[in-house]
N, C-alpha and C positions, 0 to 999 in steps of 0.2 A: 438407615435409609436404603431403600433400593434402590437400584440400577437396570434399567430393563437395557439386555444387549442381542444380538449374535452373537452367543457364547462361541460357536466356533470359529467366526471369521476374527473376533476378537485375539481369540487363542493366538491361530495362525499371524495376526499381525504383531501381537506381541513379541511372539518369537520372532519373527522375523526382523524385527528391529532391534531385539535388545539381547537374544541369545547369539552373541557374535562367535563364540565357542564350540556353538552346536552339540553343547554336552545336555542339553534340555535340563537345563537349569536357568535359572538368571542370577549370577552370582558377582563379587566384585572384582573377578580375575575377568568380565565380558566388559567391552568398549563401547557398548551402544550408547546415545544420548542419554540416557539415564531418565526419562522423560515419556510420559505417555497418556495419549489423552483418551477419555472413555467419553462417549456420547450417549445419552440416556436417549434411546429409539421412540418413547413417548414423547418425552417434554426435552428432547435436544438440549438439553443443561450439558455443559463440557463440564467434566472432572480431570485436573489435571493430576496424576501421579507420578512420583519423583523419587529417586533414591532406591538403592537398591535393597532394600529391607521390603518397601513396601512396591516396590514391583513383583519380588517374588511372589510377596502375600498373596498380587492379584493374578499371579499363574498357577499358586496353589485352589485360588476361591474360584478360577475359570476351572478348573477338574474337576473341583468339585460340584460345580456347577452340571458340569459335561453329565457327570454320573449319575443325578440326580433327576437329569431330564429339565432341567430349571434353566428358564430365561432372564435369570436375575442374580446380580449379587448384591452381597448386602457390605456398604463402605466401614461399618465400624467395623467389620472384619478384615480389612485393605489397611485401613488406619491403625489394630487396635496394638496397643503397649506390647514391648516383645515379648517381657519374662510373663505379663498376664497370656500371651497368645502360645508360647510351648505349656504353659500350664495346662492352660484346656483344651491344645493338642494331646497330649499324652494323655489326660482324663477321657476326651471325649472319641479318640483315634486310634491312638499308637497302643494300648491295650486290647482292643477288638484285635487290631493286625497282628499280634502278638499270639494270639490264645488261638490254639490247637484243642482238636479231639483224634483220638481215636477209634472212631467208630464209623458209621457207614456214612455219614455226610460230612465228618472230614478227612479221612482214611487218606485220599489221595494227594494231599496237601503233604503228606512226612513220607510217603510211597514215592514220588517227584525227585527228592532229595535225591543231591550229587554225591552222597555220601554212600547212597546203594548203587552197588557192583556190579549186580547181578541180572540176568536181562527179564529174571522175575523177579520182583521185590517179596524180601521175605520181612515175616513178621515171627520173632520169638515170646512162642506162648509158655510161661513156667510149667513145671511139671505137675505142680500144685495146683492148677488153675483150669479146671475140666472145662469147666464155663465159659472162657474167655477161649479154648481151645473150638468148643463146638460153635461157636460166633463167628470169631475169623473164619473156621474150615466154609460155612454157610457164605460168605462172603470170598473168597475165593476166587470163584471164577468169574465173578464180575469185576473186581479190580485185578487180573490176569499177575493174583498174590499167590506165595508161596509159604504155607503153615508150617513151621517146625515146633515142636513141641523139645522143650530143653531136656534134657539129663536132669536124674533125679541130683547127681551131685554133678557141681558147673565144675573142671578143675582146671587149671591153667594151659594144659594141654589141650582139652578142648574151645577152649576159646583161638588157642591159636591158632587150629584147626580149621575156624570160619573167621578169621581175622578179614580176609580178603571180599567178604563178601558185604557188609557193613549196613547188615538187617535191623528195623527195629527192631526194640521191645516194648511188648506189652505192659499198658497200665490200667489202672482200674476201669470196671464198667459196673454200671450201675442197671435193674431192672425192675422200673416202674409201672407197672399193671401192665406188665409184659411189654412196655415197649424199653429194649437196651439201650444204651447210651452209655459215650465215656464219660468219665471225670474230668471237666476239662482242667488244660495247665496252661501258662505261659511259657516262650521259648524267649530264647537271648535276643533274637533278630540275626540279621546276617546270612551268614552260611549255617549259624549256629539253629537248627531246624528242631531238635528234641527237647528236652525237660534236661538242665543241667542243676546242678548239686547246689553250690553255693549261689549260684546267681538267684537261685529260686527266693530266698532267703530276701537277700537286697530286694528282687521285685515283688513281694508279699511286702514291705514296708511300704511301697508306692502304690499297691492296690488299695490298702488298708484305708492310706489317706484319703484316695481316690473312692471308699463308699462301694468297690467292689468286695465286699466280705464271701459270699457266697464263693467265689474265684478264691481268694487267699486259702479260704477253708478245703476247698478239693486241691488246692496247691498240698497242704498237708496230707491230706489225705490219700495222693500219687504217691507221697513218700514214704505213708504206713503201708502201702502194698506191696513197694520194693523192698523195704523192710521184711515184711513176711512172708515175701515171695522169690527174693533173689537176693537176701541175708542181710542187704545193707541198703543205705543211700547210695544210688550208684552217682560214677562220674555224672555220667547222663543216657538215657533211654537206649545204648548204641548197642549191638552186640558186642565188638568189642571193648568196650567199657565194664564186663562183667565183673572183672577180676579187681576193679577199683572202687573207690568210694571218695568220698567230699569230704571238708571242714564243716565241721560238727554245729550247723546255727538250726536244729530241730528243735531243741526246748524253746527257741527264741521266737520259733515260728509258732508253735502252739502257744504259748502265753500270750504271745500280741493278737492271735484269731482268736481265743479265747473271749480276753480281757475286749475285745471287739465287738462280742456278742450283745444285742440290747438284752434276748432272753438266752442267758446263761444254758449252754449245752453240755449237764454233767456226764452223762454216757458218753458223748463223744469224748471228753475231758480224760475222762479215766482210759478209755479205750486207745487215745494216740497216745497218753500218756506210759501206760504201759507198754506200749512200742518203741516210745523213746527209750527207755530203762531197758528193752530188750538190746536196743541197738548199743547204748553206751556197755554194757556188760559184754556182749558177745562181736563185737565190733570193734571196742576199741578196748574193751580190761583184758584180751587175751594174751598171755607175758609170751613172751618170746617172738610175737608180731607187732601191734603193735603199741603194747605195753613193754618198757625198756625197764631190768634188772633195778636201776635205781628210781622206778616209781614213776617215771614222769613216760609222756607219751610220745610217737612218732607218727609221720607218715610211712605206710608199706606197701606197699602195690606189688600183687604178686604177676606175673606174669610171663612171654616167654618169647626171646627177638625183639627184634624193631616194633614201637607201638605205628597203627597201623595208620593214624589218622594225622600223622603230621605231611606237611607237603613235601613234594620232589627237595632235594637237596636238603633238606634241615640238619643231617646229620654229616655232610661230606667230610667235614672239619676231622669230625670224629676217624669217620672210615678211612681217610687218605692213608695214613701210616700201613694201616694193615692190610690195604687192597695193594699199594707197592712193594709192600713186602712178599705179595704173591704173585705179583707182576702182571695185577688185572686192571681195570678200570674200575674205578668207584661204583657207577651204575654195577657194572657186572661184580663186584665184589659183594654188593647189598646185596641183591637178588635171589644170589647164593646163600649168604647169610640169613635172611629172611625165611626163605624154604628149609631152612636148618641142613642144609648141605656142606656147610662151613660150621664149625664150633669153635666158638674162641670165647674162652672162659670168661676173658677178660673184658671183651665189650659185654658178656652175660650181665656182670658187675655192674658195668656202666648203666643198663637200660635199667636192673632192678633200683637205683638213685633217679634216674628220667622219668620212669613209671611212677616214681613216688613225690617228683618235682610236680607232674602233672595230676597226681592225690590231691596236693597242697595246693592245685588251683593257682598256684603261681608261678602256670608254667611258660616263659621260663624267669631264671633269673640267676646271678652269678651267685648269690646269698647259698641256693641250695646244689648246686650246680658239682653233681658228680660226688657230692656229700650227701643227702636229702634224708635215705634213709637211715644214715648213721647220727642226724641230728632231734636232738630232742627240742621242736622249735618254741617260741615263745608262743607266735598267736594260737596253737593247736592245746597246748594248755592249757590257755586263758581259755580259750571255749570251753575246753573242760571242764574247766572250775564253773564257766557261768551253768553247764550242763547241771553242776550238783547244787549250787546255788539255786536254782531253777528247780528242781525238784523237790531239794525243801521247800522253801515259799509255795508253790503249788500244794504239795502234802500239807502243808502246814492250812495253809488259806482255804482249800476247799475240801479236803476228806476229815478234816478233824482230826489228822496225825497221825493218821494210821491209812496205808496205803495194803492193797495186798496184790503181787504182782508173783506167778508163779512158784505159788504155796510157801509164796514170803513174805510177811511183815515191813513194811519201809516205814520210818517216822520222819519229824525231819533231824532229830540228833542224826540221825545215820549217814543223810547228805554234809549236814555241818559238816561232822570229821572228815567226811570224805576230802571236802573242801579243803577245812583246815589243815589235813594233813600234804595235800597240793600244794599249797600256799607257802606252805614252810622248802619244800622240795624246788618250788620253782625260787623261793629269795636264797635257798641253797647253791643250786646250780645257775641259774639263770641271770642273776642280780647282777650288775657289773659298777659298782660304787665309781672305782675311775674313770667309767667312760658316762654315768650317768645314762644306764639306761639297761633293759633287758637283753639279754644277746639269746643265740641260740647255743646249747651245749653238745656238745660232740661227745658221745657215750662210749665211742670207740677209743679216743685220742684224752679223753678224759681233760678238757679242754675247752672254754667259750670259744665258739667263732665269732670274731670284733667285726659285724660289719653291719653298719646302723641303718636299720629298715624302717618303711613303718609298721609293720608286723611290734618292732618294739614297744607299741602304743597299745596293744591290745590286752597289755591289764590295767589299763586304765578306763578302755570299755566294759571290762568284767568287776572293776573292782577290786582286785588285789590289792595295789599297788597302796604304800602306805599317802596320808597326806605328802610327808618329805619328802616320795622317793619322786610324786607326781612332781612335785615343785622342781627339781632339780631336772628332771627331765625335760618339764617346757622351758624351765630357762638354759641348760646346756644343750639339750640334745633334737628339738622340734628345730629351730631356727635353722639348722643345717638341711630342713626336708622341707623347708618354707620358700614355696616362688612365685612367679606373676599370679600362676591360673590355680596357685593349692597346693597339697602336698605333694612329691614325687615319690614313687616307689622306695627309691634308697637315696643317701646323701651322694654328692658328687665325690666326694676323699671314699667312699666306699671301691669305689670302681677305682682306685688309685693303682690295683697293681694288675689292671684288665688293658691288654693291649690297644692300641687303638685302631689296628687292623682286624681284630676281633668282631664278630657279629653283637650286633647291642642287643640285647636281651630286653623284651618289653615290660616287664614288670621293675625293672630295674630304672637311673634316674637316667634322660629328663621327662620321664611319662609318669602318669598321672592317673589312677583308677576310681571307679565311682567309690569299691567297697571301702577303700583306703580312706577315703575323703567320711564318709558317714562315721566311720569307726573312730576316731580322732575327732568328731565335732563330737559324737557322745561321750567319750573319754576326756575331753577339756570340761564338758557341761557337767558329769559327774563330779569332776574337781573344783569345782567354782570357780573355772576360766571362761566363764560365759563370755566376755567382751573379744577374749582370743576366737573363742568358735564364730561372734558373728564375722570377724574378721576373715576368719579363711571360710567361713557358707560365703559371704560376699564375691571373694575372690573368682570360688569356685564357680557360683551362678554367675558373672560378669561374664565369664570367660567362654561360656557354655552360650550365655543370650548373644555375644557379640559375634560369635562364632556363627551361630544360627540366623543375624540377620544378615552375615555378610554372603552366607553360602545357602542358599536356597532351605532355610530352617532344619540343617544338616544338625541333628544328633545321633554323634558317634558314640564307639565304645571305649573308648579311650584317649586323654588328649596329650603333647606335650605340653604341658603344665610351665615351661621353660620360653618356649617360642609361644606358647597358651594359643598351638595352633591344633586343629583336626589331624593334621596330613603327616600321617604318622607311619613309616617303613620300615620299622623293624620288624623282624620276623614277619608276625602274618599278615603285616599290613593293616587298617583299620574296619571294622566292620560297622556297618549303617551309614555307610558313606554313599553305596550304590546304588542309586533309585531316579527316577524319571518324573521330574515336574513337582510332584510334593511327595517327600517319606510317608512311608504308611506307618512304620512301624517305630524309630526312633533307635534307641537299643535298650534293654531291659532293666538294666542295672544302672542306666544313665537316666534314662524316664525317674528311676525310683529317684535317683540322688535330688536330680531337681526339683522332685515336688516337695521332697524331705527339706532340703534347703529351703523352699519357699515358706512351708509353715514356718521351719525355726526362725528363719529372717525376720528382723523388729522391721516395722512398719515405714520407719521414715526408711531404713536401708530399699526398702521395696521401690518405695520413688526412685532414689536413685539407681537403680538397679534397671527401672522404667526407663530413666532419662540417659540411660549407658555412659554413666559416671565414674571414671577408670578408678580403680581402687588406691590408688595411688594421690589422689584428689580429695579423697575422703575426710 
């Protein structure tokens, strides 16, 4: 039904009565009556709206209205069910807001970013890439951009060289009867402004759902260019990010865009596919980086100083010793250090483990913390294994077992072994019988580090893990990472010997992440724990809808899973928190969880999920 109004005196009166905060929200932290009535300007019919769920709705449906040029809203959307209404947010919204191009009609959209230094914004074009070279140079002096064209080899001294300046990078462009255009991608939300590594992963599972294939597919497809153009998956599109790269979920992406397709794309098939098999060989089988002497794999991140993109202070804790021991000021001791004015071997040490905390995407946390790249960890593994797993069944299911990828022969015996020989190295090193559960192994110290993550669940995403080993694990070792709103990063006894003066590290407990949460309902559902996984999907969407009616349909990037609240301080604070009157964009990897969790959720759980029936009621 509609409502004909004065969308904008409407507006202004709502606010007026009900944003008592003045944060242009209508949230349940504001005092107003909680009450509001709408007059239909045709047929003077009073609507009353009440509560704070559905007052937001109707200060998000008045903007949209506003934008639209429209003198009407429509009440099933005021009214309509919350987990039905972030669904078809994030379908029909927070993906548009999300998706970047690179090219002349969105250039200026990632050029904006606070993340560039410089008082021209630069764009780095590979040295490989003439094409993408003569495009930007052409566009230039109308977005008053700055073209550098990369070294044929990147090496960590030159990166650190433009550390400071915090240019993109170029990704794919395509040219259709002469008119160019990029590839587009999805970005995180937030501050988070480029194409980042893992998260791409998670939000290609939420596109998929969502009927965006075409999107998922150039999701891929950005990342076979970094691939062949700047060696690896990077962290994300940044200049300084050259020298890093992400957890490995590339096979996972091409099999699920694939396996997506209504008409089956074999050239594109073999084409990422063979980039994949570039990237695991020369990316991650290189021994002595990030292949470890006993078989198994690490994070490495090469690099040089301070990484450049963490905020003021993140590392004071670190610096205070060594800046009074020179008898400077932390600011002024960084600075120094930074410009490589200062050498001290020893923070060298530190940032080479930091650099590679922030590799693993899980950065930060006390699990890898000043250890990282001496650890061989469990989830970078287990991706591995699904990498080789993953390319046999591809070889095996669509080329007829014979793959040929630079003047080489692949079948799928070659991945099995591959596999099976992993398999054996991670229940070698990695297997911890008394603790019931995976650990990480320290290839230095020749030694598990005991400290239960949920990283320890990620061969039970891949597979490995035998039936026994999974049984034991969800009955000792899950219950300890189990709370109001879902899993946490690590158990609470994890952190038993972490000061309490200490900075709390956000991947660590009592915070909560999307990928953690998916990884762990696939890994229960591969083991026949289906009733546990809708268990904690429930948890998770409860915690996510209630959150979003009490705060103006806030989806963040992370929750405390503990207090199963948004409003979250540690380190960087939370992102997708910041927006005026209704989100646009949501956050990327959060959007994916929920729609993910809505499919798997059995139906009656959906009612209640509808009717915000605390899980504890259940």
């Amino acid at each position: 039904m509609k409502i004909i109004l004065s969308i904008d005196k409407v507006f202004e009166a709502l606010l007026a009565q009900e944003d008592t905060d003045y944060d242009k929200k209508i949230t349940k932290d504001d005092s107003g009556s909680k009450k509001f009535i709408l007059i239909d300007e045709k047929t003077k019919q009073n609507f009353a709206i009440e509560g704070t769920y559905f007052l937001s709705n109707l200060l998000q449906e008045l903007i949209l209205a506003q934008e639209s040029n429209q003198d009407f809203i429509e009440t099933e959307k005021i009214f309509e069910l919350p987990a039905n209404r972030i669904s078809r947010m994030i379908k029909d919204y927070f993906w548009n807001g999300l998706t970047r191009t690179l090219d002349e009609s969105g250039l200026q959209k990632l050029l904006i970013d606070s993340k560039s230094k410089t008082e021209k914004s630069i764009i780095y074009v590979p040295f490989t890439d003439d094409f993408a070279l003569n495009y930007y140079q052409k566009l230039a002096s109308k977005f008053n951009l700055k073209v550098v064209q990369l070294p044929k080899e990147i090496t960590p001294q030159y990166v650190s060289s433009i550390n400071g300046q915090g240019g993109i990078l170029a990704l794919a462009l395509q040219n259709n009867n002469g008119k160019i255009s990029s590839l587009p991608f999805v970005v995180p939300g937030g501050r988070f402004n480029e194409m980042y590594g893992w998260d791409s992963y998670f939000e290609n599972i939420g596109l998929l759902i969502d009927g965006k294939l075409d999107l998922a597919k150039s999701m891929v497809d950005n990342f076979c260019y970094q691939i062949t153009h700047y060696g690896k998956i990077l962290n994300a599109n940044r200049s300084y990010y050259l020298t890093r790269t992400q957890p490995p979920f590339f096979s996972s992406m091409i099999r699920e865009v694939f396996e997506a397709m209504p008409n089956k794309d074999f050239d594109w098939l073999q084409k990422t596919l063979s980039i994949a098999i570039k990237e695991y060989e020369t990316v991650w089988m290189e021994t002595g980086k990030r292949l470890t002497e006993n078989g198994l794999n690490r994070y490495f991140a090469q690099g040089i100083g301070l990484p450049p993109e963490t905020e003021a202070g993140h590392y004071d804790d670190i610096l205070k010793p060594f800046a009074e021991a020179e008898k400077m000021s932390i600011s002024e001791y960084e600075k120094l250090y930074y410009e490589r004015k200062i050498e001290n071997l020893e923070l060298d040490n530190y940032f080479v483990h930091d650099r590679s905390v922030r590799e693993s995407g899980h950065d930060t946390s006390y699990r890898l913390e000043g250890i990282c790249a001496d650890l061989n960890v469990v989830e970078l593994n287990a991706m591995l294994y699904k990498y080789e797993t993953d390319f046999a069944e591809m070889i095996s299911n669509y080329f007829d077992d014979s793959f040929e990828y630079n003047s080489k022969i692949y079948n799928r015996k070659y991945w099995i072994e591959k596999s099976k020989n992993r398999k054996i190295l991670i229940n070698k090193f990695l297997w911890n019988e008394e603790e019931s559960c995976f650990c990480d192994y320290n290839f230095k110290t020749q030694k598990q580090n005991i400290f239960l993550s949920t990283t320890s669940f990620f061969p039970l995403w891949a597979k490995i893990a035998t039936q026994e080993q999974a049984d034991k694990m969800v009955t000792n070792s899950l219950p300890k990472l189990i709370f109001s709103g879902g899993i946490a990063g690590c158990s609470k006894k994890a952190l038993k010997n972490i000061d309490s003066s200490q900075m709390q590290r956000q991947w660590d407990y009592p915070f909560g992440w999307p990928p953690h949460q998916i990884i762990i309902w696939q890994g229960l559902i591969n083991y026949g724990y289906d009733n546990l996984a809708q268990e904690l999907i429930y948890k998770w969407l409860f915690m996510i809808t209630k959150n979003a009616c009490d705060y103006n349909g806030t989806i963040p990037e992370k929750y405390d899973v503990v207090a199963c609240s948004h409003k979250v301080f540690a380190e960087y604070g939370n992102q997708g928190t910041h927006f005026e009157y209704i989100t646009r964009e949501g956050f990327g990897w959060m959007n994916a969880s929920f729609q993910l969790g809505m499919r798997l959720l059995s139906d009656d759980l959906k009612v209640e999920l509808n009717r915000l029936t605390l899980p504890s009621h259940l």
